[in-house]
N, C-alpha and C positions, 0 to 999 in steps of 0.2 A: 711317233713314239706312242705306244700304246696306254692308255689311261689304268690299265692293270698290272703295272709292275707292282712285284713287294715290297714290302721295304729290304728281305734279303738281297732281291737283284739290283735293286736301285744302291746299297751298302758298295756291292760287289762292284760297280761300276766305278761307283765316286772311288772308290780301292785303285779301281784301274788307272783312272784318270790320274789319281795325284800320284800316283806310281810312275806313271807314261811322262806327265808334263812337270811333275817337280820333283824326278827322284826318291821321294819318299819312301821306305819300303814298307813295300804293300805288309807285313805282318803289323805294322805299326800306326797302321789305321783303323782300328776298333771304334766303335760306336761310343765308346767312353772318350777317345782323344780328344785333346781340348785343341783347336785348329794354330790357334798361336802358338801356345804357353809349346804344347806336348809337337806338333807337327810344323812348326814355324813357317807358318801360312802369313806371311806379309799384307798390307793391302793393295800390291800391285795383284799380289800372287792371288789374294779375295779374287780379283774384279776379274783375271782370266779362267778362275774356279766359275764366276758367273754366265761368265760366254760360254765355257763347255756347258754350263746346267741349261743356258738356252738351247744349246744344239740336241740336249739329251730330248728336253721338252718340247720344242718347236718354239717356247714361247720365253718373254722375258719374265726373270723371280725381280720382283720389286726390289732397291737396295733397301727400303726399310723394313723388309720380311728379311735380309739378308743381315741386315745389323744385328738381329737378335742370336743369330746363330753363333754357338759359342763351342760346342762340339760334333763330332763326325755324326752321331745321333739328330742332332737339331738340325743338320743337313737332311739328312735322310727326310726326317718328317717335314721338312719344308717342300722338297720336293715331291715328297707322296702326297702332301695335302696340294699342292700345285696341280699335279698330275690328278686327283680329282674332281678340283673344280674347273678341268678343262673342257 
């Protein structure tokens, strides 16, 4: 995976994913969604959010970088800051 995704394409992906693997529809995944409250991301539903973000990255996102993450925004930037210090 390349270390120069945007954060637009990296948005557009994580869209995809929880579209693909938890039915969510993709209009309802903005950067503002809050992953519980708004997209009812469970924490079974976290931990296979975090095996696709390794598969996107090659590499594992710490679960203590993942606890802080509280909207589809705080994903993104966890991911783009991942994807730079790789």
């Amino acid at each position: 995976m390349p270390s120069t995704m945007s954060k637009e394409e990296i948005l557009v992906w994580i869209r995809n994913v929880l579209h693909e693997n938890f039915e969510i529809p993709a209009e309802r995944v903005t950067p503002e969604a809050h992953l519980y409250q708004d997209l009812d991301i469970d924490s079974i539903d976290a931990v296979d959010l975090l095996i696709k973000l390794k598969q996107l990255t090659g590499q594992s996102i710490s679960p203590e970088v993942f606890k802080q993450v509280r909207t589809v925004s705080d994903v993104v930037d966890a991911v783009h800051a991942h994807l730079q210090d790789a």
